[in-house]
C-alpha positions, 0 to 999 in steps of 0.5 A: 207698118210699124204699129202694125207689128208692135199690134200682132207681137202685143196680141203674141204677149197678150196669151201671157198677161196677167188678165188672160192667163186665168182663161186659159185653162178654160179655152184649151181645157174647153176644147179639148174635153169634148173631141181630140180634134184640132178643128174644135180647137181652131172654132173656139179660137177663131170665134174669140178673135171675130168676137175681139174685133167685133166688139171693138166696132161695137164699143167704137162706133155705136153710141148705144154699146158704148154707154153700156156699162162694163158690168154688162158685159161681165154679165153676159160673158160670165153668164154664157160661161156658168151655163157652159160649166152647168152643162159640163157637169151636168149634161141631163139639165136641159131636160129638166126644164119645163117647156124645152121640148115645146120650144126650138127643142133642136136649137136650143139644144145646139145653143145649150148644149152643142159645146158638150155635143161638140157642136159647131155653134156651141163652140162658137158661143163659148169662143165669143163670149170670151171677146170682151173679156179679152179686150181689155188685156193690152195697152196696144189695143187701147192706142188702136181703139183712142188715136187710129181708128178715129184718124183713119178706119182704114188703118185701125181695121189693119192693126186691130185685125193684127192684135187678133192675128197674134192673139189667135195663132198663140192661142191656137199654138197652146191649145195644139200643144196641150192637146198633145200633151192630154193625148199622150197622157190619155187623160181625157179619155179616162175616168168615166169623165172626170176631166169633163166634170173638172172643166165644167168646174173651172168654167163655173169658178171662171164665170163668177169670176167675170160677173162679180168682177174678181178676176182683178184679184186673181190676177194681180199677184201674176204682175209681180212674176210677170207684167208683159204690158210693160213690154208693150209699153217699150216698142209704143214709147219708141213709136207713137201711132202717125196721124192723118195730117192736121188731126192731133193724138193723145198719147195717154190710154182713155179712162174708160171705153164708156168714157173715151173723148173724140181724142183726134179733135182734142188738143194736144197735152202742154208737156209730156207725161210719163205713159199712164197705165192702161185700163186693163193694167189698172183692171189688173193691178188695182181695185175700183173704188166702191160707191158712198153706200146711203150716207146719214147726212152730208155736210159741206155739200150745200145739203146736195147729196154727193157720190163718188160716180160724179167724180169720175172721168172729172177729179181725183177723190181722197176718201178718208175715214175717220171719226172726230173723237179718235186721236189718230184720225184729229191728227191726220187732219191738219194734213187733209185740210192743207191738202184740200186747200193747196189741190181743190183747184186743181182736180182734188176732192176730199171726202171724208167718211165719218164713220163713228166709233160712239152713238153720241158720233152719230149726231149730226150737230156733234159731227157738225161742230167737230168740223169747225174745230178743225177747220174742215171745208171738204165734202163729209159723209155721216156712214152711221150704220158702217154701209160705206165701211163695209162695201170698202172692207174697211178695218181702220180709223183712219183710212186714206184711198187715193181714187184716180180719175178712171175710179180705180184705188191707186194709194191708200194708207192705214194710220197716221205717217207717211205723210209725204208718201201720199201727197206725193200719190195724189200729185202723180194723179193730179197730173194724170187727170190733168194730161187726160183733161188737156189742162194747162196746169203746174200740179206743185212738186212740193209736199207739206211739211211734216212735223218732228216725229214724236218719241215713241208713244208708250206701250199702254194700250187703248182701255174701253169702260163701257160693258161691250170692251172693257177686258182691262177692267181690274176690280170688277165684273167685266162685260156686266152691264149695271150698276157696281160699287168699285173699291181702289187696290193699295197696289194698282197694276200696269194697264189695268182700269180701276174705278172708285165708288158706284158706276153705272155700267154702259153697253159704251161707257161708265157713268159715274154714279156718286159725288168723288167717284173716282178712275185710276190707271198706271200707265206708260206714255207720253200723252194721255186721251180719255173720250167723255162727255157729261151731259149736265157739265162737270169738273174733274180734279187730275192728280199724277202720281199722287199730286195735282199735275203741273202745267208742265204734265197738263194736257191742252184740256187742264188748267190748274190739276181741272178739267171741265167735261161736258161736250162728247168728244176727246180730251187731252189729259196729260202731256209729259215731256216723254215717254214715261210711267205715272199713275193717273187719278180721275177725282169726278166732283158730280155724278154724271160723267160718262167715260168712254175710253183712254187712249195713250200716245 
């Protein structure tokens, strides 16, 4: 009994959700725009709530629907409701289609265009297409639809008929009003139509954002004003659902209805979890996590291809973003690889997306052997062309997102720090994979250690030598690609590139193109990288200031004022105590480097 009222009072709140209220405008604007009579109101509401119910039985009980992915029914509801809003706008468009008249003229027309015709069945069709949509919306439903109906189909019927009581009679009560409102304003009458046309707008707007699955977006920021979800959370933490003798319930939500487990056969957790947040609240509060989009290679996968879908319902996944000469993403690294190895067997995936910067970061051998540098053993993808970036809306190297169990992104972080921010992520979702497994696991509570802060790290910013980048070129032609004769300034200014001698220049970098050609920068920081490769070897002589560097100011690169350059990767150059201002010279013995970038820190 108690279920029973916690199902109608969360169908009540279920008006006021984030996932709904966006289509609200669409069910009280809908039945109103055609006829000020209630009845069309009353048809619309009444078909959502049957179309509720019903497709409840059909995602419970039918093995074919439930394997029907989700994006289906975005397809069909957002699809009936594009043709809606056509048809609101503009009502002569079935007459323009070849062969109507020759085909159920009169029926079709009532399927169509009955909704604009005030018909019965149109409104109907408008009423369930929005069934599923809705179904998603409360975190009751989900208990009714895991734990009772399984138990006893007498019992879930009672309740989920509940949840669609309260649902219908709040939505019929803010349709009512609403049409007295419209009445009393005479809007709908006014106009020559417009208040039609502004609906069939909305419909369309609502319709797309149902098939491309963008409601989520719309209804996000709602949670901060108001989450009534949580609301329901209370009354079902007081009163978990009473199972048929000898069944057991799981208390937490399933990951997905595609995915939902036979929970009344399953064992119970070994310890109780805080509540996991529903499917429609993740929907709402959180974006699924985009697939691995062609990847160029994969290694440490035993040459077997990989995809974040073979994760899902299974493991957490952290992606990481990431390309082997940036100093940025090399820090980060120690970090991932201590993560991987402390929660791989305990439900944790790393895979890292080597998305690169450079074309020599293309190269499989080059990515390869990066990886055993740093120790990496995790899954990596090469994303040469940017696919998976872009399909993540990615703008950073690195980039973490935290992908929980259902696919959704929980966490993400842009950068280096916070380090126990996000481990701390990744134990709340390793414990609640390990709670929907049903594995007797200790996720650890502790986090790894963070190294000391550094000083700040300078204000020099990172300075590109090839034609497409380098805006901080300070004595020639910028973005000219081509060989140019450098002569150095007497007095150099603060972060600004300056070469000596003949360079050729590169769309990505310079090569030098004499013997003793030479770099200069004044620069402002404690650490100095620069990208550079030479594919024939050469040794370059490092002065600051003027004078060879001292063990004291050399980088973990330079033995004795040289560095030996040959492999393309990152090489550290300077290392002074702190943060300070020095002039770097670059003497190049041999033609032959090829100098990408500085980058300070």
């Amino acid at each position: 009994m108690i279920l029973f009222l916690i199902s109608f009072f969360a169908g009540v709140l279920t008006v006021l959700s984030p996932c709904v209220l966006p289509l609200l405008p669409v069910i009280v604007g809908g039945s109103l725009a055609g006829s000020r009579s209630y009845r069309r109101a009353l048809t619309v509401t009444l078909s959502l709530g049957i179309s509720v119910f019903l497709f409840t039985f059909l995602l419970k009980v039918s093995s074919v629907f439930v394997t029907v992915p989700p994006a289906v029914w975005n397809w069909i509801s957002g699809g009936i409701l594009l043709l809606v809003g056509l048809f609101f706008l503009f009502p002569q468009l079935w007459d323009l289609i070849p062969g109507t008249a020759r085909v159920n003229r009169d029926s079709n027309r009532l399927v169509s265009k009955g909704y604009l015709q005030q018909s019965f069945w149109g409104d109907v069709l408008v009423g369930a297409a929005l069934g599923p949509v809705f179904s998603t919306c409360s975190p009751t439903y989900f208990i009714v639809l895991a734990t009772v109906l399984p138990i006893s189909l007498a019992l879930g019927v009672v309740d989920i008929l509940a949840y669609v009581l309260g649902l219908c009679l709040a939505l019929l009560a803010i349709a009512v009003l609403g049409q007295r409102i419209l009445d009393r304003l005479n809007i709908v009458a006014y106009g020559r139509g417009w208040f039609k046309r502004a609906i069939g707008v909305l419909f369309l707007l609502i319709g797309l954002l149902v098939i491309t699955d963008s409601l989520a977006a719309v209804e996000r920021p709602l949670y901060s004003i108001f989450d009534e979800t949580k609301i329901e959370q209370y009354f079902l933490q007081r009163q978990a659902p009473t199972p048929a003798a000898g069944s057991t319930i799981a208390t937490d939500t399933p990951q997905s209805l595609a995915d939902e487990q036979d929970v009344g056969n399953t064992a119970a957790p070994a310890a109780a979890a805080a509540p996991a947040l529903s499917l429609a609240q993740k929907e709402a509060r959180y974006t699924r996590a985009p697939e691995l989009v062609s990847p160029d290679a994969y290694l440490n996968t035993g040459g077997e291809p990989i995809s974040l879908a073979q994760y899902r319902g299974k493991k957490v996944v952290l992606v990481d973003f990431w390309t082997y000469s940036c100093i940025n993403c090399q820090r980060t690294l120690p970090y991932l690889t201590s993560w991987y190895k402390k929660y791989k067997d305990q439900g944790l995936v790393i895979v890292g997306v080597h998305t690169p910067e450079f074309s020599f970061e293309k190269l499989v051998g080059n990515v390869r052997s990066a990886l055993a540098t740093f120790g990496i053993t995790y899954p990596v993808v090469l994303d040469n062309e940017y696919k998976t970036w872009n399909a993540f809306g990615n703008q950073y190297w690195p980039h973490k997102y935290l992908i929980d169990i259902d696919g959704f992104v929980v966490h993400d972080h842009i950068g280096e720090g916070a380090y126990d921010e996000t481990e701390k992520a990744i134990q709340q979702a390793l414990n609640e994979r390990a709670d929907r497994m049903q594995e007797s696991v200790v996720i650890p509570s502790d986090v790894v250690p963070v190294a000391a802060p550094l000083p700040t790290r300078g204000t020099s910013p990172e300075t590109y030598f090839g034609a497409n980048r380098n805006e901080y070129l300070g004595n020639g032609a910028t973005g000219t690609v081509g060989i140019q004769n450098f002569e150095l300034p007497t007095t150099p200014a603060k972060n600004t590139l300056y070469l000596g001698g003949r360079w050729n220049i590169a769309p990505e970098y310079a090569v030098a193109s004499v013997t003793n050609a030479s770099i200069e920068y004044t620069y402002t920081a404690r650490n100095v990288y620069v990208v550079a490769s030479a594919p024939k070897g050469t040794s370059v002589k490092v002065l600051q200031d003027g004078v060879p560097l001292t063990p004291a100011q050399a980088g973990g690169d330079v033995t004795g004022a040289v560095m030996r350059i040959e492999a393309s990767r990152l090489y550290h150059v300077v290392s002074n105590p702190g943060v300070e201002t020095h002039t770097l010279q670059i003497i190049i013995s041999d033609p032959g480097l090829e100098a990408y970038t500085f980058t300070f820190g």
